[in-house]
N, CA, C and O atoms as a MOPAC input file, in Angstrom:
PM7 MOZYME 1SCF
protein

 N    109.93600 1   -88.18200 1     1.22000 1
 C    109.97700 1   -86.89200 1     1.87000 1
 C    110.49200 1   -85.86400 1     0.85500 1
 O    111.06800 1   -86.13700 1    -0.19700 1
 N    110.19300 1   -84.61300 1     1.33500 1
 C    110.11300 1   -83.77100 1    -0.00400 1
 C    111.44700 1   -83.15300 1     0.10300 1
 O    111.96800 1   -83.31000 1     1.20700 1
 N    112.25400 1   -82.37300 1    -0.91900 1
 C    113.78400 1   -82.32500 1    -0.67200 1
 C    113.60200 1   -81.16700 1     0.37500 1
 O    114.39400 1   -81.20300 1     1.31600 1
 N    112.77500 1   -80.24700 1     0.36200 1
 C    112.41200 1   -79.22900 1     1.56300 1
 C    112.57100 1   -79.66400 1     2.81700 1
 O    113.46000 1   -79.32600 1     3.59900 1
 N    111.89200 1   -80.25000 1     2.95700 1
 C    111.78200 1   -81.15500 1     4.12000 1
 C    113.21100 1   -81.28900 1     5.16200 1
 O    113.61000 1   -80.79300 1     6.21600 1
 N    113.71700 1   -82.37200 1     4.05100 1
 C    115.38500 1   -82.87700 1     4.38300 1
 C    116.26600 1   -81.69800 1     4.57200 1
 O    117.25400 1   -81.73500 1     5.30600 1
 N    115.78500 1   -80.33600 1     3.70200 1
 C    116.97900 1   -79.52500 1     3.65600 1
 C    116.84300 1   -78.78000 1     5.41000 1
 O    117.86400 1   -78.55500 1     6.06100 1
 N    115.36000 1   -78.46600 1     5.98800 1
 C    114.80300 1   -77.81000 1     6.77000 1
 C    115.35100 1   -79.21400 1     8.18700 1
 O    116.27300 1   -78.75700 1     8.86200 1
 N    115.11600 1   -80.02500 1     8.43800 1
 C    115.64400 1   -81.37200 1     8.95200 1
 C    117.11300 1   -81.43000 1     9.55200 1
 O    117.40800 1   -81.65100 1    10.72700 1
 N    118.09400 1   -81.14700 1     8.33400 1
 C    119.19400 1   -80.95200 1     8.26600 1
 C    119.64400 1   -79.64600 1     9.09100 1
 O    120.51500 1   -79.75500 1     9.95400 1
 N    119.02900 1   -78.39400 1     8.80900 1
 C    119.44000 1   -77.29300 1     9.34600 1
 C    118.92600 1   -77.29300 1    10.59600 1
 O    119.55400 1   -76.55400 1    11.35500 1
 N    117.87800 1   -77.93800 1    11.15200 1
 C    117.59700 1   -77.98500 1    12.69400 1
 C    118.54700 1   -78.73800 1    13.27900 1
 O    118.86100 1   -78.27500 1    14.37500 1
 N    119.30400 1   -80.01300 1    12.89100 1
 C    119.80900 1   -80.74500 1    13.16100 1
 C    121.17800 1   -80.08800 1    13.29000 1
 O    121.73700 1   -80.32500 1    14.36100 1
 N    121.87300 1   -79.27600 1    12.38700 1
 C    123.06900 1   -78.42900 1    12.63500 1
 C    123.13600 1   -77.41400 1    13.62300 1
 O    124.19000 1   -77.03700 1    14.13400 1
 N    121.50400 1   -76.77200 1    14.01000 1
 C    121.33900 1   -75.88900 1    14.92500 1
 C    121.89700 1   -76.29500 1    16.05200 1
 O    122.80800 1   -75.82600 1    16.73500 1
 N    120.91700 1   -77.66500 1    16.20100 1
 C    121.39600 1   -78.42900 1    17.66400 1
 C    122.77400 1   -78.82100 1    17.77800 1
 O    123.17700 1   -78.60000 1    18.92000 1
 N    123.87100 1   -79.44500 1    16.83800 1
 C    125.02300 1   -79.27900 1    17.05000 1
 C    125.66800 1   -78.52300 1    17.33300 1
 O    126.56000 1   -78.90900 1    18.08800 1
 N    125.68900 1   -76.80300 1    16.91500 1
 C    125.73300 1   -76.08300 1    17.63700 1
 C    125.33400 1   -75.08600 1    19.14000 1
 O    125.98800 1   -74.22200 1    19.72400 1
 N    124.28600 1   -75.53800 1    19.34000 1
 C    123.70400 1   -75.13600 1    20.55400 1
 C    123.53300 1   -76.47800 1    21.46400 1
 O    122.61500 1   -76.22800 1    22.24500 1
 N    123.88600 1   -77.42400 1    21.63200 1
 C    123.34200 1   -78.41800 1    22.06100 1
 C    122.55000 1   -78.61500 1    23.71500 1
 O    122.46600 1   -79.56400 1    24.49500 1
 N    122.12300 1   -77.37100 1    23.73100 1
 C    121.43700 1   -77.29100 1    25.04300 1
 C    122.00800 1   -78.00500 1    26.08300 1
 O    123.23900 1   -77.96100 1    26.08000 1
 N    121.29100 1   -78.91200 1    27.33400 1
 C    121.96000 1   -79.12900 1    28.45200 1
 C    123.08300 1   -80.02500 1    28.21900 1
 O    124.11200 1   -79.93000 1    28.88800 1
 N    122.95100 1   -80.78300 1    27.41500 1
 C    124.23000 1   -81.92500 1    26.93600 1
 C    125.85800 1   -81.13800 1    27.24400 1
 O    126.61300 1   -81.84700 1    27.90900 1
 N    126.28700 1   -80.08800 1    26.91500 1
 C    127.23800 1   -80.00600 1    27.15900 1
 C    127.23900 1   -79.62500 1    28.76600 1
 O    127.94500 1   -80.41000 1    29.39900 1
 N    126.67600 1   -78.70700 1    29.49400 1
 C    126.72100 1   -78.67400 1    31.00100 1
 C    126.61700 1   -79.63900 1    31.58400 1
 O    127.11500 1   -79.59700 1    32.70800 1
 N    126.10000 1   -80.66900 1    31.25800 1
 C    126.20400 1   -82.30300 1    31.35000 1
 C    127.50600 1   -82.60500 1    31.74200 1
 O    127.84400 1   -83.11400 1    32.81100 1
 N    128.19900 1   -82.27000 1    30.83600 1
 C    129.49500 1   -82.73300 1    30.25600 1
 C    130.46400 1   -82.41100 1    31.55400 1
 O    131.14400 1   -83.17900 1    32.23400 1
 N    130.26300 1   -80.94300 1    31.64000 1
 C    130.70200 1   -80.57400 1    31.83700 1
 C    131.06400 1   -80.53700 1    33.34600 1
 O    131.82600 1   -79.68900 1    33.80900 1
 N    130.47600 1   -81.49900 1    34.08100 1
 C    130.73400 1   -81.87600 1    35.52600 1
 C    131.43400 1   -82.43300 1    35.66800 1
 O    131.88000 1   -82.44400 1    36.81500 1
 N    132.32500 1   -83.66400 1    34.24700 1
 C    133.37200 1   -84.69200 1    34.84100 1
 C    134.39000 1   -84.10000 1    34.51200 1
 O    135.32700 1   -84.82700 1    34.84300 1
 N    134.82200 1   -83.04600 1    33.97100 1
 C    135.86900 1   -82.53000 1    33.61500 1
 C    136.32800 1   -81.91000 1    35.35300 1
 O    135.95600 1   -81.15700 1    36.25200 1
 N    137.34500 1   -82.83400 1    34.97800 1
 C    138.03100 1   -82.37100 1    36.51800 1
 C    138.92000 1   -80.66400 1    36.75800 1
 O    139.72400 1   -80.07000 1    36.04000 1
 N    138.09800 1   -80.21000 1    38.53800 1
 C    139.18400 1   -79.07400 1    38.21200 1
 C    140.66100 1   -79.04800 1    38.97700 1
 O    141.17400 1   -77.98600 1    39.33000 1
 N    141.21000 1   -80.19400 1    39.16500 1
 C    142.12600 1   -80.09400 1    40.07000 1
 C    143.48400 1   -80.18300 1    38.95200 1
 O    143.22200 1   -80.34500 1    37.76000 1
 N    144.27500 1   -80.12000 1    39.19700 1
 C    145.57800 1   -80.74300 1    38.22300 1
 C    145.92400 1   -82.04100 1    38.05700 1
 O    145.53700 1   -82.75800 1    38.98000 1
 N    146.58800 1   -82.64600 1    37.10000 1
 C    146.83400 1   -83.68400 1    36.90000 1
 C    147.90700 1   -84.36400 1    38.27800 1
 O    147.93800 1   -85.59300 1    38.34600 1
 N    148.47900 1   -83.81400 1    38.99000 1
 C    149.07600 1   -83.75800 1    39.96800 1
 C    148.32400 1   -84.52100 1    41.23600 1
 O    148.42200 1   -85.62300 1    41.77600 1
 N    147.39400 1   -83.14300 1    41.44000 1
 C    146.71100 1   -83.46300 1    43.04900 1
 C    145.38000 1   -84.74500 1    42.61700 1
 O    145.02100 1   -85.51400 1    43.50900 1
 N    144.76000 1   -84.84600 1    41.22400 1
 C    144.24000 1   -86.09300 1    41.42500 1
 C    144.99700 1   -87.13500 1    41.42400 1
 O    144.37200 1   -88.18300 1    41.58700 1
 N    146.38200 1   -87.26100 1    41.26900 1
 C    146.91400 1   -88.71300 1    41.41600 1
 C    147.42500 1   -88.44600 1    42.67400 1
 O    147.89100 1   -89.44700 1    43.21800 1
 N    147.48400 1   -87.51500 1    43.25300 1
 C    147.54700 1   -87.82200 1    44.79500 1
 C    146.66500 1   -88.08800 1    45.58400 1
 O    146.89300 1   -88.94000 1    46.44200 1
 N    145.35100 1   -87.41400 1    45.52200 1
 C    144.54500 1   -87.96900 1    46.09700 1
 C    144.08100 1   -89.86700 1    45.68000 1
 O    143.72800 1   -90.81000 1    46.38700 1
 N    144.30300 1   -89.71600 1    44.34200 1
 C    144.45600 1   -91.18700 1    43.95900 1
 C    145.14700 1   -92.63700 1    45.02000 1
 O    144.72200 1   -93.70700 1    45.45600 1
 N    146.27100 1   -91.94100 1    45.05200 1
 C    147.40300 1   -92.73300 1    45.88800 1
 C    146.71400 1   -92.92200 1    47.27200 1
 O    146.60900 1   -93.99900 1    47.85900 1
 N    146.14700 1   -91.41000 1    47.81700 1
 C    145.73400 1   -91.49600 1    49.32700 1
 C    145.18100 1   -92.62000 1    49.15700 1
 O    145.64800 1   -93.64600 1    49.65100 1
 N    144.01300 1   -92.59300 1    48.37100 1
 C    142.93200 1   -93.69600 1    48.40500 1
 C    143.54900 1   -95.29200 1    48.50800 1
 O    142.89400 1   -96.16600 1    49.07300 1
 N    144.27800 1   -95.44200 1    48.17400 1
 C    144.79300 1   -96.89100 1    47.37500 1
 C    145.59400 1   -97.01200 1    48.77700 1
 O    145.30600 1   -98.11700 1    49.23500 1
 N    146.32100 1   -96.45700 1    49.49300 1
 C    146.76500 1   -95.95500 1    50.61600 1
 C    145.76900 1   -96.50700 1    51.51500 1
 O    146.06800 1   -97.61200 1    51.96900 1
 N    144.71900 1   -96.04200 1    51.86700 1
 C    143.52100 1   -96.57000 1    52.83200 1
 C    143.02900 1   -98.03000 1    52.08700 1
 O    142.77300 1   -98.94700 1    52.86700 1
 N    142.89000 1   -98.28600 1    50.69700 1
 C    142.36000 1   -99.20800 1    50.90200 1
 C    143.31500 1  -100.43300 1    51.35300 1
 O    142.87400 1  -101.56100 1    51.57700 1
 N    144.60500 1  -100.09300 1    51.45300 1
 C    145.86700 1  -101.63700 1    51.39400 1
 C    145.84700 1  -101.38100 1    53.06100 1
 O    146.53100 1  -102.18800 1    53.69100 1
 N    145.27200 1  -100.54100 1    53.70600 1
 C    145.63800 1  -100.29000 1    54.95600 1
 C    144.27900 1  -100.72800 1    55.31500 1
 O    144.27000 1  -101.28600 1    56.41300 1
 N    143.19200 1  -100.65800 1    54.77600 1
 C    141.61700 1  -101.62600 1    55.60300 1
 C    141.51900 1  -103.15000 1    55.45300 1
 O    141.01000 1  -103.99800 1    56.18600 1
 N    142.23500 1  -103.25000 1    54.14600 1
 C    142.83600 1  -104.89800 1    53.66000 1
 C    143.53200 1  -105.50800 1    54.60200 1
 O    143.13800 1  -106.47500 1    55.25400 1
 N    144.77900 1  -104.86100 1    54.71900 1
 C    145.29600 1  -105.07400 1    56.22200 1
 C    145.09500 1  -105.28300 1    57.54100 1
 O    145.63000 1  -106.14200 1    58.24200 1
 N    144.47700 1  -104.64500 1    57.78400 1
 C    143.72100 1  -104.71300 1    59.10700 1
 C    142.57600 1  -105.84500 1    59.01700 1
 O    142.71800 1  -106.78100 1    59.80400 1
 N    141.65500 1  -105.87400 1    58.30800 1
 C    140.83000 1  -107.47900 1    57.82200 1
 C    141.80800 1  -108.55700 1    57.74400 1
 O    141.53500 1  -109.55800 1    58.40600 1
 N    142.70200 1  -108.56000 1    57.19100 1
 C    143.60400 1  -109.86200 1    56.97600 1
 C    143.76600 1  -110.16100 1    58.63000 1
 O    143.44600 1  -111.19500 1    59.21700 1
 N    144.44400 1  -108.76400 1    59.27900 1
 C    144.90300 1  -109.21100 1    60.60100 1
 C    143.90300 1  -109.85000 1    61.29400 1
 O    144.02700 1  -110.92700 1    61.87800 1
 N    142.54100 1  -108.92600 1    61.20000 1
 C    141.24800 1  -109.51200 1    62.21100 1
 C    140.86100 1  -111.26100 1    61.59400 1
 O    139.95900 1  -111.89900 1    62.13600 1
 N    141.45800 1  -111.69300 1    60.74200 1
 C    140.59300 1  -113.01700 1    59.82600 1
 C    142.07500 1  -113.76600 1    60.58200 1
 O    141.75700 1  -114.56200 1    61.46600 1
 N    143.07500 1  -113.67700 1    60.44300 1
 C    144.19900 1  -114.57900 1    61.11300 1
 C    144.20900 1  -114.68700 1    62.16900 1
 O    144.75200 1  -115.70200 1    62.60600 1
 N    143.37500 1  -113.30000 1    63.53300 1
 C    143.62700 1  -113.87700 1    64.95000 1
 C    142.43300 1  -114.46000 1    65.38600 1
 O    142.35000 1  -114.84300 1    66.55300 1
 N    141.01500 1  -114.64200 1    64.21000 1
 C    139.86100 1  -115.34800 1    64.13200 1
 C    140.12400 1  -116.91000 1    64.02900 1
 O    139.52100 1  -117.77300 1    64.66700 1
 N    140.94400 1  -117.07100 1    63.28200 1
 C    141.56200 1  -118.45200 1    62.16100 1
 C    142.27200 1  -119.08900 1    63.73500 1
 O    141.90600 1  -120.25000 1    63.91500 1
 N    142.82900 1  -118.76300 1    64.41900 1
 C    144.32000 1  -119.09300 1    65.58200 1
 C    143.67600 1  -119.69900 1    66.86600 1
 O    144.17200 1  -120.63100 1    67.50000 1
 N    142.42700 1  -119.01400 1    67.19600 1
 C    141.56500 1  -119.55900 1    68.14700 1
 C    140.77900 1  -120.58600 1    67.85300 1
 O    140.02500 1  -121.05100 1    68.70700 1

């Protein structure tokens, strides 16, 4: 390939690093907007419901098990 080529190659290729079209709006959906705060609370809620549906299955499987 001719050194033109590579040099022209190269500079499209830097274009796109700088502009990188949809890739960053991509991105840009997991970036959370809440605080580091209220997602570990809502975190907790969760973990919260799930030891509390666990619970309740355990109970329904032990008064299944008794009969």
């Amino acid at each position: 390939m001719e050194r033109s080529h590579i040099n022209i190659l190269k500079g499209a290729g830097s274009i796109l690093d700088i502009m990188p079209g949809n890739a960053f709006n991509r991105y840009t959906r997991y970036i959370p907007d809440d605080s580091p705060q209220e997602r570990t609370r809502k975190t907790w809620e969760r973990v919260g419901k799930s030891i509390s549906r666990a619970m309740g299955e355990f109970e329904r499987e032990q008064e299944t098990h008794k009969k």
